[in-house]
N, C-alpha and C positions, 0 to 999 in steps of 0.2 A: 358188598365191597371186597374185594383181591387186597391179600398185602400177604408182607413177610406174618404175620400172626393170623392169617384167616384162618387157620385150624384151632387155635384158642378161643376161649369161651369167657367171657368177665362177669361177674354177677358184682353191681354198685349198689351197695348196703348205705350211702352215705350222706351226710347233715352238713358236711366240711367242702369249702371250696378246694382244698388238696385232696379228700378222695375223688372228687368229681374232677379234678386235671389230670390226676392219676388213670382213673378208669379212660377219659378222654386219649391221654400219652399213647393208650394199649390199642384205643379204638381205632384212631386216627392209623395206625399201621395196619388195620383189618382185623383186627377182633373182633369177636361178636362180643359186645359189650349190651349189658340190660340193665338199666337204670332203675332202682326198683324205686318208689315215690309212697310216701303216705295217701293216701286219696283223698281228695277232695282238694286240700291242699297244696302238695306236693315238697318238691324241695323250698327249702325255704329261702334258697339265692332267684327261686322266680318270683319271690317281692320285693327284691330288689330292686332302688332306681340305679342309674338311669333306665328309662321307658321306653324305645323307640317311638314318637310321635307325642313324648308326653303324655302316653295313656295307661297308668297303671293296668296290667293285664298281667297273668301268668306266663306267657307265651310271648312280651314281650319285654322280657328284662333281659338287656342287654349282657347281665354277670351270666344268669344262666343260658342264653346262646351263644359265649362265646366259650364256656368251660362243658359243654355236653354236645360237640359233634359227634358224628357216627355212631350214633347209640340208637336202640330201638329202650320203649320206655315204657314201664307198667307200671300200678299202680299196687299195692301190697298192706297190708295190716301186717305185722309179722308178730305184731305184740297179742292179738289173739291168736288162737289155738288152729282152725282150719287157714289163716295165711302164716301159719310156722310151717305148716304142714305141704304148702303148696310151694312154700320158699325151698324147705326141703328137697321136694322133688327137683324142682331146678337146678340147685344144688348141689344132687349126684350126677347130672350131667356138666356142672362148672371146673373149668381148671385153675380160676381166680375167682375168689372172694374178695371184695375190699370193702371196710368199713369204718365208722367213726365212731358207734358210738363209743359214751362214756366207756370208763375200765371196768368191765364184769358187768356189764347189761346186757353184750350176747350170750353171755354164760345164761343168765338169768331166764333169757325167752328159751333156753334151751339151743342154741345153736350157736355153740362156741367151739373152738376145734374138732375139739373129741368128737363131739357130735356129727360136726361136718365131717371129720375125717374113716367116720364108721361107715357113712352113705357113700364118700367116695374116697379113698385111700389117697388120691393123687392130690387133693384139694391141698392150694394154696392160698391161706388165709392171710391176710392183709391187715392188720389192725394199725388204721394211723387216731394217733392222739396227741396232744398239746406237750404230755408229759411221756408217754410211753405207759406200757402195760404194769412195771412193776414199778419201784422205789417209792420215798416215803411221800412224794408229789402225784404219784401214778390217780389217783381220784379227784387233783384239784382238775379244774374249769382252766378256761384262757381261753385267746384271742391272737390272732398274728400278730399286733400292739407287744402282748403279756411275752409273748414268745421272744420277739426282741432284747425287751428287757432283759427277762431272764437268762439269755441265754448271752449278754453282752455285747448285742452290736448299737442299744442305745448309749452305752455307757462312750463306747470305743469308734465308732463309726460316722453314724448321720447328725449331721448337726454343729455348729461353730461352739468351739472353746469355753466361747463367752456366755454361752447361752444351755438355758438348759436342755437338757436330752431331746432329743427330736426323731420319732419314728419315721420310718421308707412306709409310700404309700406301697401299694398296687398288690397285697398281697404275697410281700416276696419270700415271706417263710413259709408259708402254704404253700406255691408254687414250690418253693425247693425240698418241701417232705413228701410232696407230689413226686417230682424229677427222682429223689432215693428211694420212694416204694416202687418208681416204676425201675429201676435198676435192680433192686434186691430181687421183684419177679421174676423176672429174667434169667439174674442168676439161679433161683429156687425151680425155674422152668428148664434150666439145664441141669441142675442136680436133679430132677424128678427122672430125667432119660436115662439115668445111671440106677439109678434106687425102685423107682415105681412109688414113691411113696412124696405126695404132697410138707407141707411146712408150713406154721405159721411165724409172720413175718409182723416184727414187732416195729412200725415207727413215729417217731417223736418228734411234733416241729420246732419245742423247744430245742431237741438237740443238731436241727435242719440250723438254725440259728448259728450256733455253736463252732457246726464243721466250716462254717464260710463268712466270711471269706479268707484267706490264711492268712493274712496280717490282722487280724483281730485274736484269737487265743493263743497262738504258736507264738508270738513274740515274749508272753509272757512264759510261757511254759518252757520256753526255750533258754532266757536270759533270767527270768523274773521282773522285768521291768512291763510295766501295764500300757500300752499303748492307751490315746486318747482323743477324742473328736475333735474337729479342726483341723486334718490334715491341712485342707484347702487354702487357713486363714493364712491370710498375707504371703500363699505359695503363685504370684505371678507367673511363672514359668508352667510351673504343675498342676491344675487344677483349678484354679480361679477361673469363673466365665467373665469373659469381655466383652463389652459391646461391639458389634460390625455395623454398618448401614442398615442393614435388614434383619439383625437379628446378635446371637452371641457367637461366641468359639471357645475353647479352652486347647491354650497352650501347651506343648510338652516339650522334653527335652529329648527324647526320643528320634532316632532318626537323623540325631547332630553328628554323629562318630566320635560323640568323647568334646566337644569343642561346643557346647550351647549354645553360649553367649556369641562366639563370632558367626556362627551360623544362621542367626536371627536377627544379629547386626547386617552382615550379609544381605538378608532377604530383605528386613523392611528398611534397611539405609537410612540406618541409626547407628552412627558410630559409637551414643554416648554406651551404646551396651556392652563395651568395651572397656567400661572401668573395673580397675580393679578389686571395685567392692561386690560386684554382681558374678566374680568369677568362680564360686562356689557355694552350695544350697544355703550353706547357713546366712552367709553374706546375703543371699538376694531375699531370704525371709529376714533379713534384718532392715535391710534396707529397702523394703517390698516398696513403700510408700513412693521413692522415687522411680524405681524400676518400673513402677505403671505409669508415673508421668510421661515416662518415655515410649511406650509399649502403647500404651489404650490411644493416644491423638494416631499413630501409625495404620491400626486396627479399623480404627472409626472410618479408615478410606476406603474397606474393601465391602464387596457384598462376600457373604458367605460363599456360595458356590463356585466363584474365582477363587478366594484367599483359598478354598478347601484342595481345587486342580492345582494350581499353582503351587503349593507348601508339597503337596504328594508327591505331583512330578519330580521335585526335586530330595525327595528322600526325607522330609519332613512331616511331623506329624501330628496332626491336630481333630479335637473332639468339637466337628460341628452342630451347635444344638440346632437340632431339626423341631416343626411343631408336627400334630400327627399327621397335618395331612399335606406335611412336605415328605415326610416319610413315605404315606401313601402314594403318592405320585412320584415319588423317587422314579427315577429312569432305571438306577443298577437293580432293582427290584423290579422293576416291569420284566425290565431284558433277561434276567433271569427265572420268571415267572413265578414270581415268590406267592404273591395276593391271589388267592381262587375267589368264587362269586358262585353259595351257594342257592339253593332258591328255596322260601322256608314259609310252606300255606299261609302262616297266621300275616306276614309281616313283609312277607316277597322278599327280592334277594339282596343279600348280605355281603358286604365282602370279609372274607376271612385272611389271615397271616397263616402259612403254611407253618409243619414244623420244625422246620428249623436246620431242614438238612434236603440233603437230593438224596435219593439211591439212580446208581446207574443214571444219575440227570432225571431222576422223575422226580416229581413233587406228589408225593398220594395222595396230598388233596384237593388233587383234583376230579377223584374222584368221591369226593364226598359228599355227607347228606347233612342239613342242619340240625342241630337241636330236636329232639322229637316233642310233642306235644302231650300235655299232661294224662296218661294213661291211652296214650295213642296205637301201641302194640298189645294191647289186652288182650283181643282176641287174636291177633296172631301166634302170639305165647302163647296161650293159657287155654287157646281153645285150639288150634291147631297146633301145639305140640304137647300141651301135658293133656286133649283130650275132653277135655271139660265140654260141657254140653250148652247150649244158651241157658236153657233152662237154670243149668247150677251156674252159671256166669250171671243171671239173673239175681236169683236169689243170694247171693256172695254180694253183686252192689248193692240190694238192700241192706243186708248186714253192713254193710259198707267196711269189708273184707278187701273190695278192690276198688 
């Protein structure tokens, strides 16, 4: 595969669904990305459900086909001594590293910076962890759940007022320690054309937590007052989902020019929105209770995808909840070619969500290849470029090395 990174090289060390979207970020623009896997086993997100067809299989779990395109994928021991050694050799040819595990267990098998950076000067190591590489946490465990937590977006964020803390599904602090390693690379790939000399890159999904969103830490740090969940409760205007005929919407104030209320008076010809008690935030969260009497009977007349044309056209703006597979057939996502359709032996073709951007109007992936299959480049690696013979590619799976 061609892209802005085909001259990069990635080596995926990783347990963690944010190293595996990280290495994925780098592949997805043409890197040669190599997934390296335990044998037999492999990553442990291909025992994850959901199953394509309901049929527990390695090769068809859906977490791990949608986080490991464009990768070719081997199979590695690195906790013995002949696959340290063969990781190694990889190794000095890699300009990325990325890894999860725990803190000091690369050190441990012997392949921790120093190490890498002896074999190859330019090497840029990657270490993502829950806590990060040092401080007095750097050894505990977590989870995207723990990382929440801790880092304050259950405290401040997801979840009503009244009730207690409530985590974001979908892995959103993995994906976002993913999104910052793959930026920090980048930069360490631009300071490497200046220097010659490789870095290792320390990050933390607790602290992926932390930096986002900006109204969760900076309100306090800024004023000292602690921001807290529920912005949504009794926000009509702002955030509340509403019923439509076919589905919800959430309203905003956005789009009105300073004039809300008469602007949505306006649109759904309701004069009552024109009291003086709905003419300011605090007011309309005071008085939310009525504000929806007037607001949801108005709502309940439209289907989503009119109320959505109609509010836009006119400069207004609103969050229509989509289900996935209105998202999937969305038009403005056809028309822009957003969704590719890769084709993948175990399970046929797939459809994928591009990443997230065009260059020059292309989408790279469309030029992409799915998920690879557990230990499916072994001898493409391992026997056509580090050399290895059947014979020692033989007795390596006995050892079960690969």
């Amino acid at each position: 595969m061609s892209g802005i990174l085909s001259d990069i090289r990635v080596l995926e060390l990783t347990h963690q669904p944010s190293g595996s979207f990280c290495a994925k970020l780098l592949a997805d623009q043409g890197a040669d990305a190599i997934k390296v896997e335990p044998p037999g086993w492999g990553d442990q997100a291909r025992h994850e459900p959901p199953f394509i067809g309901d049929e527990p299989h390695s090769d068809r779990s859906t977490a791990f086909l949608a986080f490991n395109t464009n990768k070719r994928g081997i199979t590695l021991d690195v906790e013995q001594t002949a696959g340290r050694d063969l990781f190694l050799r990889l190794a000095s040819t890699a300009d990325v590293v990325i890894e999860s595990f725990p803190t000091g267990r690369l050190d441990e098998f012997g392949l921790g910076y120093d190490t890498l950076s002896q074999a190859n000067a330019g090497t840029v190591l990657v270490s993502i962890s829950y806590f990060g590489q040092r401080g007095p946490y750097a050894e505990y465990q977590g989870d995207d759940l723990v990382a929440q937590a801790m880092g304050g977006y259950l405290y401040a964020v997801t979840g009503s007022s009244s009730q207690p803390p409530m985590g974001t599904a979908l892995q959103q602090m993995e994906i976002t320690a993913a999104r910052n390693g793959a930026i920090a690379i980048m930069a360490a790939l631009f300071q490497r054309e200046q220097s010659g000399i490789g870095t290792h890159i320390d990050v933390s999904t607790m602290e992926a937590a932390v930096s986002t969103p900006s109204g969760l830490i900076h309100p306090f740090t800024y004023t000292g007052r602690s921001p807290h969940r529920g912005g949504s409760d009794g926000n009509v205007m702002d955030g509340m989902h509403l019923p439509t005929l076919d589905g919800e919407v959430t309203l905003t104030t956005a789009g009105t020019g300073g004039r809300p209320m008469e602007a949505w008076a306006e649109f759904l010809e309701e004069p009552g929105l024109l009291d003086p008690r709905f003419s300011t935030r605090q007011g309309r969260m005071e008085h939310w209770q009525d504000l929806h009497a007037l607001v949801a009977p108005k709502l309940a007349e439209w289907n989503n995808l009119d109320l959505m044309r109609e509010t836009m056209t006119r400069g207004l703006v609103v969050g229509l909840v989509q289900s996935p597979q209105q998202v999937v057939e969305s038009p403005h996502l056809e028309e822009r070619g957003y969704f590719v359709d890769l084709d993948h032996p175990e399970v046929g073709t797939l459809k994928y969500p591009g990443p997230g951007f065009f260059l020059d109007g292309r989408n790279d992936m469309q030029t992409a290849r799915a998920a690879p299959r557990l230990g499916e480049h072994n001898v493409e690696v391992l026997s056509g470029e580090l050399g290895l013979s059947l014979r020692e590619m033989g007795l390596l799976r006995a050892a079960r090395v690969i």
